[in-house]
N, C-alpha and C positions, 0 to 999 in steps of 0.2 A: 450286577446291575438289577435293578428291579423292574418287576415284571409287568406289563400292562401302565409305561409311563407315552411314549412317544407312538407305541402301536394303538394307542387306545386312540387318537386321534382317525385311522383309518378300519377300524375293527369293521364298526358297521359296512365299511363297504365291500370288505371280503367276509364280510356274513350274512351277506343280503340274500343268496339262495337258502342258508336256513328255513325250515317252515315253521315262523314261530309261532302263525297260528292254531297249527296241527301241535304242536306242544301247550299250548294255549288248552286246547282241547283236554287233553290226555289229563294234564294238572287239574283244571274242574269235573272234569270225568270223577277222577279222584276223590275230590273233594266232597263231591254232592254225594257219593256211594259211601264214604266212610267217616265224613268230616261231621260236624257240629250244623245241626239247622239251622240255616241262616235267617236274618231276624227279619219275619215278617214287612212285605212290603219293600223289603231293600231290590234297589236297581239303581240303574246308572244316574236316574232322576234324584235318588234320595241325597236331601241336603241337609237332613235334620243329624244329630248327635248321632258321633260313630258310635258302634255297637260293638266289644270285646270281639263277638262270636263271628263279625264280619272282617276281622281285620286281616292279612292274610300280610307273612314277611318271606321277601324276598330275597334270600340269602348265596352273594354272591351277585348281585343285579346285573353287575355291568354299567351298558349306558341306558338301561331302564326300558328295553326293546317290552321282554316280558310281563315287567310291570305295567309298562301302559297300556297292554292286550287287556292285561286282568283288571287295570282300574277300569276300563273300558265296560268289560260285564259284570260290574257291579260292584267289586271287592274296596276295600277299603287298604290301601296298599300301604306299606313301608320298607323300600329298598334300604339293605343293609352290602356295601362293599368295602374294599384296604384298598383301592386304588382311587386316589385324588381326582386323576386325572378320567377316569371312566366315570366318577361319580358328578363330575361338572360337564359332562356332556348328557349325562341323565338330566341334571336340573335344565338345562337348557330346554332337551324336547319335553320336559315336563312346564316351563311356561310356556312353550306352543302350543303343548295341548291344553292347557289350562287347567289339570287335574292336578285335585290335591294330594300329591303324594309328599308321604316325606321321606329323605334320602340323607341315610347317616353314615358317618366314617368309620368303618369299624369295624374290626378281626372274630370271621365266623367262630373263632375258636373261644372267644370270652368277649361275647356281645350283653348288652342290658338294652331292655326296650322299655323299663321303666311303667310298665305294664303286663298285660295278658293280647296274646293274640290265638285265633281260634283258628290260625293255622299258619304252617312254614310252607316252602317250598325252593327248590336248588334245582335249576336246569341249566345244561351245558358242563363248564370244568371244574366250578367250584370243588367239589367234594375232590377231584385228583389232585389240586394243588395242596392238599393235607398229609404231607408226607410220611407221616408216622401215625403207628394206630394209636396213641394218647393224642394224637391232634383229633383224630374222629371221636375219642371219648369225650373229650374237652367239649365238641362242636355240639356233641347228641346232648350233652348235661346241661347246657345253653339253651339248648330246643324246648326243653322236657323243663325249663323253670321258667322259659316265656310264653307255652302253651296254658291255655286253661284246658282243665279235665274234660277229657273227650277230642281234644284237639289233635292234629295230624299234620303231620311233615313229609311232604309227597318231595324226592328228590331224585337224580340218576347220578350213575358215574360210569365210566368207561374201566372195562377188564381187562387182566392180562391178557387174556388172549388176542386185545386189538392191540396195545404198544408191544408185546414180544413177535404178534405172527404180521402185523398187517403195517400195521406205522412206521415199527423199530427199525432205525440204520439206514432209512432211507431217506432221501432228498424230496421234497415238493416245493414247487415254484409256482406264481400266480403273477401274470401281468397285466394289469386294469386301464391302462395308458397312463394316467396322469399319477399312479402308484403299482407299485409290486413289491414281492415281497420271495424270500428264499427262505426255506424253513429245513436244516436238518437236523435230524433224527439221532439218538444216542439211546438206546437202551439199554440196562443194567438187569442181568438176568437174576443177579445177587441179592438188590433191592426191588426191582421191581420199578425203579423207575425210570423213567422217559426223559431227558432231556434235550431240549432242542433249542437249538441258536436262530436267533432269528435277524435276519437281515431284512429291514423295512426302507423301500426307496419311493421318495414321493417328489412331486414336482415343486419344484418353485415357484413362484407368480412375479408377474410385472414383466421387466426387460430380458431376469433370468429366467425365463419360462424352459427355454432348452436346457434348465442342469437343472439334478436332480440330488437332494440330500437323504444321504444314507443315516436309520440308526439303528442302533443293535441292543438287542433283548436277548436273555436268557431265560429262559423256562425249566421250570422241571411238577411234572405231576406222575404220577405212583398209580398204576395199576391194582386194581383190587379185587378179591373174589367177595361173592357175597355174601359169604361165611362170617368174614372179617368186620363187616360192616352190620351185621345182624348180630355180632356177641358185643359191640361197643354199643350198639342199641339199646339191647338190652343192659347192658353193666350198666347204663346213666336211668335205666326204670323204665326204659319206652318198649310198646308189644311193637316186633315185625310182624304187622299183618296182609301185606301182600307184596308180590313181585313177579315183573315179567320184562320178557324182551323189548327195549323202547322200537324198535325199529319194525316187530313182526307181530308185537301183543302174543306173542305164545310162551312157554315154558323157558325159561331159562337153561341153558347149555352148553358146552363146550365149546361152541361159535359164536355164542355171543358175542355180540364189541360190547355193548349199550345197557346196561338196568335201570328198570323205572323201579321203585321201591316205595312202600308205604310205612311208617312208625305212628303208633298212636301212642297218647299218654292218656291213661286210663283210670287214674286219680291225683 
């Protein structure tokens, strides 16, 4: 079954304690300390001809929560996802907000933006649904041929150490009233990866408001050290030049769940 088709309909509401403006943060933190100068004068106000150096891709979106934080302070946004159905509920809060973004279909592993942008960025699970390290070679060679020189790809992924010690083999449950949801656990100590079944039960409207239809999703994302993810960096030409604990901002370590990670492309 494919992943993010019927759950994508309730995502946002069991992700509503996310703090994605605190992530919001974290990605310009980034940006402004290692990224490409932004072009004079740009702010949320600017309506004139995008600027390469402004444009900022969102790989992995979703349903465009992040993006529209970052059209919001200024960026010149282009949401990149593979889920249909997560990318038509992006367009949607993107005519509410009225911000031009645009929002394409397409697999982080061999995307074209038919341009330059002056910088990437991947928060939340993208990068774990890459199951294989030639998928992350594949995804970094993408990065590093739609950055312009100087440009940076600020993204995170979740480590083994949170699906083997802390996720793995366990059951989580969540019931919102009018939705819930059962989510177990499978970890594979061999691969390295997490699989989890997902059981999403939402309510009905009208007369059947008392029954509720169930559907089921399959998942699987791949734990990663950030060894792994710093030599596919580099094999596709990009410098790792920074990293740390998304959750504590210190040194990376054995406990980590969480990395924020920096890539530049340097010509």
């Amino acid at each position: 079954m494919d992943s993010y088709t019927s759950f994508s309909y309730v995502y946002d509401t069991f992700m509503d304690q996310e703090p994605y403006e605190e992530w919001a943060d974290r990605v310009c933190e980034y940006l402004e300390k290692y990224g490409l100068p932004r072009t004079a004068g740009a702010d949320v106000q600017n309506t004139g001809p995008v600027n390469e150096e402004n444009i900022v891709v969102d790989l992995g979106c979703g349903t465009g929560k992040l993006t529209e934080i970052l059209a919001d302070r200024g960026y010149d946004m282009i949401g990149v996802d593979l889920s249909e159905d997560m990318l038509s509920i992006a367009q949607e809060r993107r005519i509410e907000s009225g911000r031009d973004i645009l929002y394409t279909l397409q697999d982080m592993r061999n995307f074209e933006l038919y341009g330059a942008a002056g910088a990437m960025v991947s928060v939340g699970d993208s990068i774990n649904y890459l199951l294989e390290e030639k998928d992350l070679e594949d995804m970094f060679a993408c990065v590093r041929r739609g950055l312009l020189p100087g440009g940076v790809f600020v993204f995170d992924f979740k480590t083994i150490h949170l699906y083997r010690d802390v996720i793995g083999d366990r059951t989580i449950a969540e019931d919102r009233g009018e939705c819930a949801f059962i989510w177990d656990n499978y970890y594979d100590a061999g691969t390295c990866i997490n699989e989890y079944d997902l059981a999403v039960f939402v309510q009905e409207e009208g007369e059947d408001k008392g029954l509720f239809r169930r559907f089921d999703e399959v998942h699987r994302q791949r734990g990663y050290h950030p060894d792994q993810l710093r030599r596919a960096a580099e094999k596709a030409g990009l410098r790792w030049i920074d990293m740390q604990d998304t959750y504590t901002a210190a040194d990376v370590n054995e406990e980590t769940e969480r990395v924020t990670a920096v890539v530049k492309k340097d010509i």
